[in-house]
C-alpha positions, 0 to 999 in steps of 0.5 A: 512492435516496432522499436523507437530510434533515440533522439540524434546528438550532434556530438554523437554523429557519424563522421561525414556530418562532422566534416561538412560543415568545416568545408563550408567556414573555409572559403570565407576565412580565405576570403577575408584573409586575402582582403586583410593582405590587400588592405595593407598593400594599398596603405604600404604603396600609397605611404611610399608614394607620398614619401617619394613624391617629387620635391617641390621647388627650392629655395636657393637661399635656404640650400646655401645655408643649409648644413651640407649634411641636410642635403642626405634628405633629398630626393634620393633618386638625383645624385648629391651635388659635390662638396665643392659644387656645394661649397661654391653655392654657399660663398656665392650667396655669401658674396657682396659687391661694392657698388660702383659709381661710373661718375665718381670723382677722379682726383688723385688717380692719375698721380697713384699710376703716372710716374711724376716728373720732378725736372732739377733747374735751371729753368729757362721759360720759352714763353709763357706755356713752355722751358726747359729744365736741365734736361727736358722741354716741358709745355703746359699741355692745357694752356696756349700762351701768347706769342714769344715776341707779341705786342699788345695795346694796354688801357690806354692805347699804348703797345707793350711785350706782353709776351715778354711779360708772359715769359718773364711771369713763368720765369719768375715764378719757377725761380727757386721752385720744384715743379711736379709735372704729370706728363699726359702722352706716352714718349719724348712728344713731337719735337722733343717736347713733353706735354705735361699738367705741372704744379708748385705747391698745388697750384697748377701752372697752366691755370695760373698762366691762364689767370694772370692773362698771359695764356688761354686754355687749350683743347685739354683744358678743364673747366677750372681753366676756363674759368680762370680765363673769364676771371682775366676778362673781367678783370683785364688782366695780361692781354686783356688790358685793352682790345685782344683776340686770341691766336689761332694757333698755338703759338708754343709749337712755334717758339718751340721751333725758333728756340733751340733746346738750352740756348737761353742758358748763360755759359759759365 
């Protein structure tokens, strides 16, 4: 009679069926470890790729007006600028220019540079563009008179000394009066005469000379002279009186070198 073995139990049996399933579960709990770990690698590094990304382009106006302290955020791979680069950037894009007009008008600069000769009498006219005050020869530098001893024919046919009458209208008019002469060179002048734009209570002398018929503009005339000469034409004024052509040459340099300086002075 054979004897009948009992049911196995699973809690109940030997110790090698035990331990074999455990080295079954355990290949795929570090399979899945190792997974997980690679998983947060890749996020890890492709988080601080986007945070290290390089930076786009910069707008200039915006860094200037950025607090230096935002600067810390920036690529941290590139050393900060310093504080005086970063100064320089901020008032640079702060800096404003006036405009400049290369055409504006001029008037008043000379005198705001040039010293102003204020020559004391006595006046003693050479002729209508040239006298000497107490110390000085002075020539109206935009004006060309007429001749010291030249004479004209007036309406009628008659000669008279219109360069004596030139003479005596500059004589006449600085008598009692302060000329303020800007000279246009630099030193004495050739011959010791000073080349000068002199006016009396804003009138400009050459101009006036040129109105009155007595001169005629010189190469440095502007166009307010010559518009004072048309105005004598059409007028018949001075030389204009009759038929006149007008000097070659500038007849100032030559009263200039037969009159000697101060010999039109009376002795006292």
């Amino acid at each position: 009679m054979t004897e009948s073995l009992p049911p196995s139990d699973p809690t109940t049996a030997a110790p090698g069926a035990t331990a074999e399933r455990p080295s079954r579960i355990a290949p795929v709990l570090v399979g899945a470890t190792v997974g997980v770990v690679l998983v947060v690698i890749g996020t890890a590094a492709l988080l601080l790729t986007r945070r290290t990304a390089p930076p786009g382009p910069v707008d200039a106006g915006a860094t200037a007006s950025a607090p230096i302290a935002a600067t810390a955020t920036a690529d941290t791979r590139r050393p900060l600028p310093s504080l005086e680069r970063q100064t320089a950037v901020r008032r640079l894009a702060e800096w404003q220019v006036e405009p400049f007009d290369r055409l504006a008008p001029t008037e008043g600069t000379a005198a705001a540079f040039e010293p102003i000769l204020r020559p004391p009498p006595p006046f003693d006219a050479i002729d209508a563009t040239l006298f000497d005050a107490f110390d000085v020869r002075i020539r109206l530098a935009h004006a060309r008179p007429v001749g010291r001893d030249e004479a004209c024919l007036d309406t009628q046919g008659n000669r008279f000394a219109c360069g004596l009458r030139g003479r005596a209208s500059l004589q006449n008019f600085l008598f009692g009066k302060r000329p303020a002469c800007i000279r246009l060179f630099l030193g004495g002048g050739a011959g010791g005469v000073v080349d000068a734009r002199c006016s009396v209570d804003g009138s400009d002398l050459a101009e006036r000379q040129i109105r009155a018929g007595w001169a005629f503009p010189s190469e440095l005339a502007d166009a307010s002279h010559h518009a004072a000469l048309e105005a004598a034409r059409r007028e018949h004024l001075g030389v204009w009186a009759g038929p006149y052509e007008m000097p070659r040459i500038d007849q100032s340099v030559v009263d200039a070198q037969e009159v000697a300086f101060g010999s039109l002075r009376r002795s006292p």
